[in-house]
DSSP file (Angstrom, degrees, kcal/mol; ACC not computed):
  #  RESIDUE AA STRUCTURE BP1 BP2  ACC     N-H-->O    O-->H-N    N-H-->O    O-->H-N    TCO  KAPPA ALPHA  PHI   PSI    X-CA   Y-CA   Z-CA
    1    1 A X    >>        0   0    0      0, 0.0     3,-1.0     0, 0.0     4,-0.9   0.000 360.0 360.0 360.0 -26.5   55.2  243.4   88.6
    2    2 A X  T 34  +     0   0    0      1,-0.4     4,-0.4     2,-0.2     3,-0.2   0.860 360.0  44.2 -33.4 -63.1   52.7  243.2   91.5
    3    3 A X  T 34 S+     0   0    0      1,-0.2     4,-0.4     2,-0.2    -1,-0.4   0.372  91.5  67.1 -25.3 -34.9   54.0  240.6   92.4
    4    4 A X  T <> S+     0   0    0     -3,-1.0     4,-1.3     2,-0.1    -1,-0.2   0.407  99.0  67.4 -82.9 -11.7   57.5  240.9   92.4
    5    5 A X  H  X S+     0   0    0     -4,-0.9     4,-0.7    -3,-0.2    -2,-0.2   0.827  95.1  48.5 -73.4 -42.9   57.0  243.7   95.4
    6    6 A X  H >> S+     0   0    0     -4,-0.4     3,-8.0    -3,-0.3     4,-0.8   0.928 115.3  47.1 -33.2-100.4   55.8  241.6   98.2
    7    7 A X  H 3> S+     0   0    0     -4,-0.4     4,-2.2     1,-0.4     5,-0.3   0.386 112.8  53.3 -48.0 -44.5   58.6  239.2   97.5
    8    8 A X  H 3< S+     0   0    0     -4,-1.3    -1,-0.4     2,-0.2     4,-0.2   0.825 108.5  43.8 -11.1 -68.8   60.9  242.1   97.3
    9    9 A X  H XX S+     0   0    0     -3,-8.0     4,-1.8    -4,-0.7     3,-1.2   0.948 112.1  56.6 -76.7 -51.1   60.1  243.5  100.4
   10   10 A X  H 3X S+     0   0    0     -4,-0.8     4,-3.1     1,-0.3     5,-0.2   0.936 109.5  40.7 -35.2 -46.6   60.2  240.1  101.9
   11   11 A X  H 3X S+     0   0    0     -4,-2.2     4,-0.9     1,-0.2    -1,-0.3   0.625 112.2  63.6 -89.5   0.1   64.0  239.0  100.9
   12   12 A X  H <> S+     0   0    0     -3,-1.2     4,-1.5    -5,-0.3     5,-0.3   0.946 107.4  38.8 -69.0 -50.6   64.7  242.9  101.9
   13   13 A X  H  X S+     0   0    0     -4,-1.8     4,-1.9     2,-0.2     5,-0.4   0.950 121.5  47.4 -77.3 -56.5   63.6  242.1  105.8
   14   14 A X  H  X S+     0   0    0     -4,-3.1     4,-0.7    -5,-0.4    -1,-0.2   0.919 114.0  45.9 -45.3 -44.6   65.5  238.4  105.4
   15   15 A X  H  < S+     0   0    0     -4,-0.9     4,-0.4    -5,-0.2    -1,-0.2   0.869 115.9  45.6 -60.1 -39.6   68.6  240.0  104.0
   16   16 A X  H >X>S+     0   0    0     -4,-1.5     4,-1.9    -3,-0.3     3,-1.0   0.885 112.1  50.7 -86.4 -35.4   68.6  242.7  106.6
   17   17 A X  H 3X5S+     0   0    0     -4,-1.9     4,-1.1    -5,-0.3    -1,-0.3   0.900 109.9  51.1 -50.7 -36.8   67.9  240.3  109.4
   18   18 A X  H 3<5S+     0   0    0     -4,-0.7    -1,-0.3    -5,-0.4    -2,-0.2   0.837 111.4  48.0 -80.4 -25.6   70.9  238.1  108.1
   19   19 A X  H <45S+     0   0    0     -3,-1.0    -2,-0.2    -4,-0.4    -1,-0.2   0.753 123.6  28.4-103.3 -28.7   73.2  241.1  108.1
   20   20 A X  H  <5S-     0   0    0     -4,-1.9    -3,-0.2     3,-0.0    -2,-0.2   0.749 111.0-131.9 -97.4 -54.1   72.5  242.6  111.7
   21   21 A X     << -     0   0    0     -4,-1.1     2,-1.0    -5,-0.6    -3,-0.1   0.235  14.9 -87.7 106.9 158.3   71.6  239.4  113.0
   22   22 A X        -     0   0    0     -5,-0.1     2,-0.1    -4,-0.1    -1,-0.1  -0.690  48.9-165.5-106.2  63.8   68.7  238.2  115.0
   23   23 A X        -     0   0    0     -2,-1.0     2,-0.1     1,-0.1     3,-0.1  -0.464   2.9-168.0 -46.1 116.5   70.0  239.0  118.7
   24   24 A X        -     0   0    0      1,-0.2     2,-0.6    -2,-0.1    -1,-0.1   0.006  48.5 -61.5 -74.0-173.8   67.9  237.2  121.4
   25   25 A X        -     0   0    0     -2,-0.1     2,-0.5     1,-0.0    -1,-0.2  -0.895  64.6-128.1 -80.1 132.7   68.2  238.1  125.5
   26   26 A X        -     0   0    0     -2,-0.6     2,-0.3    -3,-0.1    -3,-0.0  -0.752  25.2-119.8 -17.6  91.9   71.8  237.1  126.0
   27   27 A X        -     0   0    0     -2,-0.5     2,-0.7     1,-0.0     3,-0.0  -0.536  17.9-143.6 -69.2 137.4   72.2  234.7  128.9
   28   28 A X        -     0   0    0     -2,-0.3     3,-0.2     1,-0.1    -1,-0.0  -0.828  13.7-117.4 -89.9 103.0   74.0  235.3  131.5
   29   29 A X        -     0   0    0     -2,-0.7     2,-0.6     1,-0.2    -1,-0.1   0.415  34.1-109.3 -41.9 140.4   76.0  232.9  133.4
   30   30 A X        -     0   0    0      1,-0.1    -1,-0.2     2,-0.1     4,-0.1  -0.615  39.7-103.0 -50.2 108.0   75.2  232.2  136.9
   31   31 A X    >>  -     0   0    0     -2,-0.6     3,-1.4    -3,-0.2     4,-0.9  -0.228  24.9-142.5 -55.4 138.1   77.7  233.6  139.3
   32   32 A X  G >4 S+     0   0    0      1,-0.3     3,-0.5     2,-0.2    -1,-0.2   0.852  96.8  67.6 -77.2 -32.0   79.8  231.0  140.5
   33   33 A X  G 3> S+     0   0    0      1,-0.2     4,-0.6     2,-0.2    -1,-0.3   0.418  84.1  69.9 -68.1   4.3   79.9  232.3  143.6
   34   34 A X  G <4 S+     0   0    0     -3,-1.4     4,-0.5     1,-0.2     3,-0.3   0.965 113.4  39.7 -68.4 -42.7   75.8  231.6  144.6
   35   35 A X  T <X>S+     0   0    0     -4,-0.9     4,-2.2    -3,-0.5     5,-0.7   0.618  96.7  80.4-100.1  14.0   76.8  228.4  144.6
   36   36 A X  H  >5S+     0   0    0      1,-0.3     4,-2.8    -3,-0.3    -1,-0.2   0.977  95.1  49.8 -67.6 -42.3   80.4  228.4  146.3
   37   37 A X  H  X5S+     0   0    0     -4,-0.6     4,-1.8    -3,-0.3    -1,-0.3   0.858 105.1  59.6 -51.1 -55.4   79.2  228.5  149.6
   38   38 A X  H >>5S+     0   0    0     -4,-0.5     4,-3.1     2,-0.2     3,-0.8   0.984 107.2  41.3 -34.6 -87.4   77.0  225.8  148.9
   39   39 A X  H 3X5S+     0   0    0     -4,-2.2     4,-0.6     1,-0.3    -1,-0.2   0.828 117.7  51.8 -60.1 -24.9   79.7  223.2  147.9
   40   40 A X  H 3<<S+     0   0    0     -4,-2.8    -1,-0.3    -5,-0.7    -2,-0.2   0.935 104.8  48.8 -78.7 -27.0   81.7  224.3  150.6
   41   41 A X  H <X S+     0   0    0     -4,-1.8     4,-2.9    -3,-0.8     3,-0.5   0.464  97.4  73.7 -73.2 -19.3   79.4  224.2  153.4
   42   42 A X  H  X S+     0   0    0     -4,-3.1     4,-2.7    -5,-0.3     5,-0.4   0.913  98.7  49.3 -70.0 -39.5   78.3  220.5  152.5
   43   43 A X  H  < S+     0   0    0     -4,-0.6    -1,-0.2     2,-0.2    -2,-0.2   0.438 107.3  52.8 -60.5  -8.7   81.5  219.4  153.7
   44   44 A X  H  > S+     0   0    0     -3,-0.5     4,-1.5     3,-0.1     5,-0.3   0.808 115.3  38.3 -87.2 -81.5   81.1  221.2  156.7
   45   45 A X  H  X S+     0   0    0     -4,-2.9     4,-0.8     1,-0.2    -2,-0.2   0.830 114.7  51.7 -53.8 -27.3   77.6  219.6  157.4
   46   46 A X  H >X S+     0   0    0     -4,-2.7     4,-2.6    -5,-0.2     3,-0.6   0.964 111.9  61.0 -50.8 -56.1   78.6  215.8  156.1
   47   47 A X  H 34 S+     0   0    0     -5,-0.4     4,-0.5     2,-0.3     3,-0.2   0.867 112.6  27.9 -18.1 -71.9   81.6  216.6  158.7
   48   48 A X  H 3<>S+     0   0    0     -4,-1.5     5,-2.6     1,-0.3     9,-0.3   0.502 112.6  62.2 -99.9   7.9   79.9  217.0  161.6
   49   49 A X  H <<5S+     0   0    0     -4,-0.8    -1,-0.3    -3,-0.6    -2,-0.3   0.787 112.3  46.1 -96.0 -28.6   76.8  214.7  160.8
   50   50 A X  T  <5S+     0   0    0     -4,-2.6    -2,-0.2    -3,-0.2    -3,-0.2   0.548 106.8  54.6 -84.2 -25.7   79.6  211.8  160.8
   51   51 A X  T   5S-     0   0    0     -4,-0.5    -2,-0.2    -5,-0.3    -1,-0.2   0.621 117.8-120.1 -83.7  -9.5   81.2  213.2  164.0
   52   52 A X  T   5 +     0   0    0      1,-0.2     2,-0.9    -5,-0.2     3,-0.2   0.787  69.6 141.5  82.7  17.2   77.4  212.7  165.5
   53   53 A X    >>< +     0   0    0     -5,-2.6     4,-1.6     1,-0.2     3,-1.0  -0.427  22.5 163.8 -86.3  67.6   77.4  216.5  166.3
   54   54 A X  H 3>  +     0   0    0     -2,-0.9     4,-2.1     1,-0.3    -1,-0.2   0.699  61.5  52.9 -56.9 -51.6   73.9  216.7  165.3
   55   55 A X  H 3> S+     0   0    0      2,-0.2     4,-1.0    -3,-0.2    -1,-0.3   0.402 110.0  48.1  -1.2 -44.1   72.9  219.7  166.5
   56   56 A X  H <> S+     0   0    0     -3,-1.0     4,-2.3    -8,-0.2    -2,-0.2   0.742 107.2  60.0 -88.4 -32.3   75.6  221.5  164.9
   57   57 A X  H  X S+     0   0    0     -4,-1.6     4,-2.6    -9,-0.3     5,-0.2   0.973 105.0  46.6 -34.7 -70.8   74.8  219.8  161.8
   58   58 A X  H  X S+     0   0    0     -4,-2.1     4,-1.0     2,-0.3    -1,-0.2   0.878 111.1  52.9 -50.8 -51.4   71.5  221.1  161.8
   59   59 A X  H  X>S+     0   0    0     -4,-1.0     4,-1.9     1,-0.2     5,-0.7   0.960 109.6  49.8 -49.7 -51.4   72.8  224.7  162.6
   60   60 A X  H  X5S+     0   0    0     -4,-2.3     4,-2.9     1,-0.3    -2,-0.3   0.961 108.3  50.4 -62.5 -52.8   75.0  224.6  160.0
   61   61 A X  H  X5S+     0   0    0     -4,-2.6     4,-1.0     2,-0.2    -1,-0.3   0.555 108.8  50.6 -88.0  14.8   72.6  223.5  157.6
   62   62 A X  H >X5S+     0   0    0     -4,-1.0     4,-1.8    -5,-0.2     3,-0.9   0.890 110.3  49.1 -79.7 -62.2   70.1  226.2  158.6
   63   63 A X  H ><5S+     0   0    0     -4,-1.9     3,-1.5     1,-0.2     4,-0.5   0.945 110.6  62.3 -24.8 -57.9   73.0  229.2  158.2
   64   64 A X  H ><<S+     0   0    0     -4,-2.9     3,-2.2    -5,-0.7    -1,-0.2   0.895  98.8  44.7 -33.6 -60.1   73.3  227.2  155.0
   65   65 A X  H X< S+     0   0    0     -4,-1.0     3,-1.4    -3,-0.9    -1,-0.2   0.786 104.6  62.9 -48.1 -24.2   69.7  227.8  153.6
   66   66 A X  T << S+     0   0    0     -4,-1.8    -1,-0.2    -3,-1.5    -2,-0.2   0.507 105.3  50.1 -88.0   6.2   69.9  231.6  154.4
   67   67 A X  T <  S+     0   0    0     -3,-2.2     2,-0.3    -4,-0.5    -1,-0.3   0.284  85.2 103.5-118.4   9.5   73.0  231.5  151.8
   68   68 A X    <   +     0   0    0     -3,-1.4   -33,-0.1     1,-0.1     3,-0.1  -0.789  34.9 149.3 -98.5 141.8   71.1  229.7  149.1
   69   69 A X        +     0   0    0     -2,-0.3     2,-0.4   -35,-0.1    -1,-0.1   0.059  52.7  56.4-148.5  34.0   70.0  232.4  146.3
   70   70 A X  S  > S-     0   0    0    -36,-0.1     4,-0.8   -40,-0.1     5,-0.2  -0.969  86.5-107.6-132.1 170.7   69.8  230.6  142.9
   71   71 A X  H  > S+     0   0    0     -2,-0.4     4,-0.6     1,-0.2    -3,-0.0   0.620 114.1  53.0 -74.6   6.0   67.6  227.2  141.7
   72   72 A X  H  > S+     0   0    0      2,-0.1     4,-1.3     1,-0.1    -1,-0.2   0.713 106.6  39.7 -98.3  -7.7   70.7  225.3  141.7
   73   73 A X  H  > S+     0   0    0      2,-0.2     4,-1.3    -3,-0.2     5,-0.2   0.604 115.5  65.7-102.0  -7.0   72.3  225.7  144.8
   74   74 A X  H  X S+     0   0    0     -4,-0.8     4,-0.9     2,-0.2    -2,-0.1   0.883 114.4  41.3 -71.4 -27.6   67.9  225.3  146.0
   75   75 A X  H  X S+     0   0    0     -4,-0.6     4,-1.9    -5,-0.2    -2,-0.2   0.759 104.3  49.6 -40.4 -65.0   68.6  222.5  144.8
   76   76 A X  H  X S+     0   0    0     -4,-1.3     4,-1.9     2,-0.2    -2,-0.2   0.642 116.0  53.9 -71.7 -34.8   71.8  221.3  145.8
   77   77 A X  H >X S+     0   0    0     -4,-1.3     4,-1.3     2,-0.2     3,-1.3   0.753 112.1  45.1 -81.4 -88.7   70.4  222.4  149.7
   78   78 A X  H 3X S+     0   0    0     -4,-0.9     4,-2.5     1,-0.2     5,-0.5   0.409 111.0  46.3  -2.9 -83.0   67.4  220.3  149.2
   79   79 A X  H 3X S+     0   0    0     -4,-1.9     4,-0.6     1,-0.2    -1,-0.2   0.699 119.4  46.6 -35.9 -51.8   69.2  217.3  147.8
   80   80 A X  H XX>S+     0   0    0     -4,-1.9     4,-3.0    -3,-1.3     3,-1.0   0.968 111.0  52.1 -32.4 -73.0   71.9  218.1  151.2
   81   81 A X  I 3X>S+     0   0    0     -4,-1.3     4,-5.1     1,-0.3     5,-0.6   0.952 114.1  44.0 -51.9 -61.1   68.8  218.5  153.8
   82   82 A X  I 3X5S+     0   0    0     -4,-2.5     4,-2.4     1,-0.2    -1,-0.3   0.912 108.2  57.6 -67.0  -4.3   67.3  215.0  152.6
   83   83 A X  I <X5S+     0   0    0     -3,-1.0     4,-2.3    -4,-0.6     5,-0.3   0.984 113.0  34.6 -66.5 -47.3   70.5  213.6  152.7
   84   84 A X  I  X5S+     0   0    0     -4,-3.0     4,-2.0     2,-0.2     5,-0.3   0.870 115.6  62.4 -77.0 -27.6   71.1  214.5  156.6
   85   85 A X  I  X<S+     0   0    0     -4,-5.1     4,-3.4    -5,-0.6     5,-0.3   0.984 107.0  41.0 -53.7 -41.4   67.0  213.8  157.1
   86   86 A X  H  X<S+     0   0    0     -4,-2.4     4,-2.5    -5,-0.6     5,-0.4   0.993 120.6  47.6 -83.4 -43.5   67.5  210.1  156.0
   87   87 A X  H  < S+     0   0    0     -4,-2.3     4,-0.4    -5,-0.2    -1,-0.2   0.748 111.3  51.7 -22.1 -43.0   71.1  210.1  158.4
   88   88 A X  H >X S+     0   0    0     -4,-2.0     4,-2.3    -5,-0.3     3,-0.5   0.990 114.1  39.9 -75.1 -74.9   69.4  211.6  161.0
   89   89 A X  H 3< S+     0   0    0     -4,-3.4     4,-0.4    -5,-0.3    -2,-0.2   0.772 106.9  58.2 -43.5 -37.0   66.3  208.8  161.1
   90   90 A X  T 3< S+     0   0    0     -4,-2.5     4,-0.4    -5,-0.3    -1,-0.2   0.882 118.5  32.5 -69.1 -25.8   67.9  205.8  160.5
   91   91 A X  T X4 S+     0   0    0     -3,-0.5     3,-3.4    -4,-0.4     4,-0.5   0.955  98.8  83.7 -88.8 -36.7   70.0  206.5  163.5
   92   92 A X  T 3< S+     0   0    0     -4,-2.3     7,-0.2     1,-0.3    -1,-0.1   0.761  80.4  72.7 -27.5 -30.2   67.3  208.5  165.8
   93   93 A X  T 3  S+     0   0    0     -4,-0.4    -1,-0.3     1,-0.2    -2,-0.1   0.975 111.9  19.9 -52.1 -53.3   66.0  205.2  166.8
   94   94 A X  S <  S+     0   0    0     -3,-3.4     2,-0.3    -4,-0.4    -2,-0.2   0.612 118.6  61.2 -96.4 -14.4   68.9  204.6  168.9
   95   95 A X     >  -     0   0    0     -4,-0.5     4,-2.4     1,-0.1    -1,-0.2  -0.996  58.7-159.8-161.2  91.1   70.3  207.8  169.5
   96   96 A X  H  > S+     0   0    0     -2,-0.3     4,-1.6     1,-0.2     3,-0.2   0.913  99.4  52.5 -23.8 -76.3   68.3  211.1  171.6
   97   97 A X  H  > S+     0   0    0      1,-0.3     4,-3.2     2,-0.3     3,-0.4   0.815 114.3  41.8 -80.8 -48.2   70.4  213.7  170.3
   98   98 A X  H  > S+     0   0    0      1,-0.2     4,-2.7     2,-0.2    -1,-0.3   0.963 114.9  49.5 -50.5 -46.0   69.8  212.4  166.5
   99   99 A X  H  X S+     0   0    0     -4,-2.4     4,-2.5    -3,-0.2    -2,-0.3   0.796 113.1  48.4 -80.3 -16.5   66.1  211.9  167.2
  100  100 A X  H  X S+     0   0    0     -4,-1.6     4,-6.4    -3,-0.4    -1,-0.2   0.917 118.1  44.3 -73.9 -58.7   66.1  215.9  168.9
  101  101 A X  H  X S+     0   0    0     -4,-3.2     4,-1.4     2,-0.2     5,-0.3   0.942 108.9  51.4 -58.7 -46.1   68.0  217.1  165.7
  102  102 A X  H  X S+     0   0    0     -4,-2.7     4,-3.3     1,-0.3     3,-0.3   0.957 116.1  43.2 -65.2 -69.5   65.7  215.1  162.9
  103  103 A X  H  X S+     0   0    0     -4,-2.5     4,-2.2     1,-0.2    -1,-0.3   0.935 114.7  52.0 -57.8 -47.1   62.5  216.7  164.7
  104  104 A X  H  X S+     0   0    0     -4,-6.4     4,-1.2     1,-0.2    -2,-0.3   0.786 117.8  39.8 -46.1 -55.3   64.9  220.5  164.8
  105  105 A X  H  X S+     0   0    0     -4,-1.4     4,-3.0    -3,-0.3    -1,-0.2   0.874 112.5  57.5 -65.7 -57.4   65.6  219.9  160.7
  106  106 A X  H >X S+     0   0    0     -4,-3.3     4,-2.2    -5,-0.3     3,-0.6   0.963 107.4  45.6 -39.3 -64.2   61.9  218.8  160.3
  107  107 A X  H 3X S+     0   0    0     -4,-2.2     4,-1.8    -5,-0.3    -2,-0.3   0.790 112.9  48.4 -45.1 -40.7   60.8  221.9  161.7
  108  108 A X  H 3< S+     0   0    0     -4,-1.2    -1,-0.2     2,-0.2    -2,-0.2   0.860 110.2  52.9 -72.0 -36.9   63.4  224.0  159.4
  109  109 A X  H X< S+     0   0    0     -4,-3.0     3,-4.5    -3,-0.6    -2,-0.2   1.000 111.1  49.4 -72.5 -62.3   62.1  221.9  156.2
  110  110 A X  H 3< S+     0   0    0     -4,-2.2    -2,-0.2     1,-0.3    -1,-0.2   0.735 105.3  58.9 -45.0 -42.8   58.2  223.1  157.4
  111  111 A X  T 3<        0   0    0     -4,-1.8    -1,-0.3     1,-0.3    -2,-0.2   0.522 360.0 360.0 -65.4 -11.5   59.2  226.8  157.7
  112  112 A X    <         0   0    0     -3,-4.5    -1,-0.3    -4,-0.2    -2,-0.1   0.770 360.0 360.0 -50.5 360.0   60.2  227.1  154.3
């Protein structure tokens, strides 16, 4: 019978576990809106980096950064920033007002 008491108490703590259930932290969903701003403002900066407003570009995607508050939309701004860095260089060559913005953006990337 010594045995049979452990083993007892063991399928007592399994049973009870099974009946109450073994509740972890809950996760919680991201709010959709940290990233709404995000995905809306990328169309804003693509916008005016295609109109050659570089400068505004850049503004916009600084405002942008100051809106960013989860890792996906830190993410999503990265991916965005190199996107307008490599837009910005290839054209800088030829172009002042590109090569002025590429160093302003440069400067915003360094301040993180």
């Amino acid at each position: 019978m010594t045995t049979l008491r452990p083993l007892s108490l063991i399928l007592t703590l399994i049973a009870a576990l099974a009946l109450t259930g073994c509740k972890g932290k809950e996760e919680t969903a991201a709010p959709t809106s940290a990233l709404a701003p995000t995905l809306d403002s990328k169309g804003e900066v693509m916008a005016l980096l295609e109109k050659k407003q570089y400068e505004a570009c850049v503004e916009a995607l600084s405002k942008l950064r100051e809106k960013v508050t989860t890792p996906a939309a830190e993410a999503e701004f990265t991916a965005l920033s190199r996107e307008v860095m490599t837009q910005l260089r290839m054209v800088s060559g030829s172009d002042e007002a590109a090569k002025t913005a590429f160093r302003s953006l440069s400067q915003l990337g360094a301040g993180r």
